[in-house]
N, C-alpha and C positions, 0 to 999 in steps of 0.2 A: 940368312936372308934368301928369299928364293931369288931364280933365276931364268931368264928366258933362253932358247933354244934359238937362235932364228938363220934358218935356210932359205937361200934363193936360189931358182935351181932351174933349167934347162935342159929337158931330158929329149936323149937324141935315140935313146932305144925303149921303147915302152913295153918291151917284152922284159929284159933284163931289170928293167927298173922296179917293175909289177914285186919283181923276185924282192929288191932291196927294201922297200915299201914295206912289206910283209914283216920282213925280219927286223925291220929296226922299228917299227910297232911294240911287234914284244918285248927289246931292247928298251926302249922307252917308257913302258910303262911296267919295266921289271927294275928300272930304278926312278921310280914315281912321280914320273913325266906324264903329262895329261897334254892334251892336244888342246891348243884355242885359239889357230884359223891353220887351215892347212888346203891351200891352194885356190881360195876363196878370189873374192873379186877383191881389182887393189888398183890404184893409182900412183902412178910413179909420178915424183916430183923433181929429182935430183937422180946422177948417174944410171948406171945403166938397168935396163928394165931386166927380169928372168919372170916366164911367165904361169913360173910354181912359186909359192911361198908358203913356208911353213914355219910355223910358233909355236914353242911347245915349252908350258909352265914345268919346273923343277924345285925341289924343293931348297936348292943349294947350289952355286957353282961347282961345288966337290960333286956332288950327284950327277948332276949333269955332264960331266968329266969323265966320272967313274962310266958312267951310258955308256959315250963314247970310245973309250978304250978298250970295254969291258966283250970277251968273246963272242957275243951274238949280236954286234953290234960290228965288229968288226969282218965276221962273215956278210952281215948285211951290205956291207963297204964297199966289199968287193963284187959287189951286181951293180953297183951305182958309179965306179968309179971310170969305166970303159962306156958307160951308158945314160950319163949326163957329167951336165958344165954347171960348179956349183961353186958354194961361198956357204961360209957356216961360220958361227960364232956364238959362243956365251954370254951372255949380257947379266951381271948381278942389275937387281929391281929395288928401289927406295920404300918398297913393301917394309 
């Protein structure tokens, strides 16, 4: 079943960040991640607002996983991790 990607995110260095951006692109579409909204306009209803949000279609929780852990994704990490305030999570889809 596919799976959604979805970050909220808070970037306090947009020099550093630029870098994580980059590398977790290829990261993400080297394990068949497609992008469908990524920091778009958005309406918060509930807790707290970050004023990036990114959704990113997967073909599988295991994929999306594999992204995540997987070497160019974890170099991406580390520009992102000293350079915003985030929250990330995999969501399986009723797809």
């Amino acid at each position: 079943m596919p799976a959604l990607w979805i970050a909220h995110v808070t970037v306090t260095d947009e020099e550093a960040y630029s870098k994580y951006a980059a590398l977790a692109t290829e990261a993400i579409a080297q394990h068949g991640g497609k992008f469908i909204a990524r920091g778009g306009r958005f309406v918060q209803l509930e807790g707290q607002a970050r004023p990036r949000n990114v959704v990113a279609r997967f073909p599988s929780v295991e994929a999306a996983e594999e992204c995540y852990n997987s070497v160019t994704y974890q170099r991406a990490l580390s520009h992102a991790l000293g350079a915003s305030e985030r929250e990330l999570m995999i969501v399986e889809t009723n797809e």
